[in-house]
C-alpha positions in Angstrom: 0.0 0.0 0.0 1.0 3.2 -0.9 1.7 6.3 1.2 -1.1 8.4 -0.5 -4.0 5.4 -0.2 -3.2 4.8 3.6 -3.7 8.2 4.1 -7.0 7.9 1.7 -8.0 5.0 3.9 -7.3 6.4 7.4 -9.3 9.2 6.4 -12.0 7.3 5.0 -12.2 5.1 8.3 -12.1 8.3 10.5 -14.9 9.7 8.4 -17.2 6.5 8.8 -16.5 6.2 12.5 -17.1 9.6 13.2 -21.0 9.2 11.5 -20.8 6.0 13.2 -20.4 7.1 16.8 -22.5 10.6 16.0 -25.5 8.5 14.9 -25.5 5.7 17.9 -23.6 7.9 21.2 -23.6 11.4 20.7 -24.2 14.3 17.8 -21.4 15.7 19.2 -19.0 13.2 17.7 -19.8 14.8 13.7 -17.0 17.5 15.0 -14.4 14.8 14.3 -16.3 14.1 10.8 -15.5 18.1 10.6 -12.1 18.1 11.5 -11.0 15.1 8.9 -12.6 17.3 6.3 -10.7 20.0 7.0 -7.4 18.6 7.0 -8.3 16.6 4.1 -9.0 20.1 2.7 -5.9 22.2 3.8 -3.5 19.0 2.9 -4.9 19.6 -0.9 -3.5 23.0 -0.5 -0.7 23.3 1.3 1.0 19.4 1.3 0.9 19.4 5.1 -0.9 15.7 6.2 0.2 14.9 9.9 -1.4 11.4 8.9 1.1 11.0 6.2 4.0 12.0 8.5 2.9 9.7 10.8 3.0 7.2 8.3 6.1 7.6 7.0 8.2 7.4 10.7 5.7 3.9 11.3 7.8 2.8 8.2 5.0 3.0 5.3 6.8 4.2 2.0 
């Protein structure tokens, strides 16, 4: 797996989780739906990803 499509993937699972856990234990949880968005977002614009950083000192290439 590539660096780009774990980072595709981990956002993807945050994303489902987040609707997940705002639809069955609190609304409240959608603000992490929000906050993957956003630095989905601002990585497009500025090449900043902490998840890819992350990543890459886990080992992932």
């Amino acid at each position: 797996m590539t660096l780009n499509n774990a980072v595709m993937a981990g956002a993807g699972v945050m994303v489902l989780a987040s609707v997940v856990l705002a639809a069955y234990v609190n609304p409240a949880f959608i603000w992490l739906t929000v906050f993957a968005g956003v630095m989905m977002l601002q990585s497009a614009f500025t090449g900043f990803c902490p998840m890819a950083m992350i990543l890459k000192k886990m080992g992932l290439k």
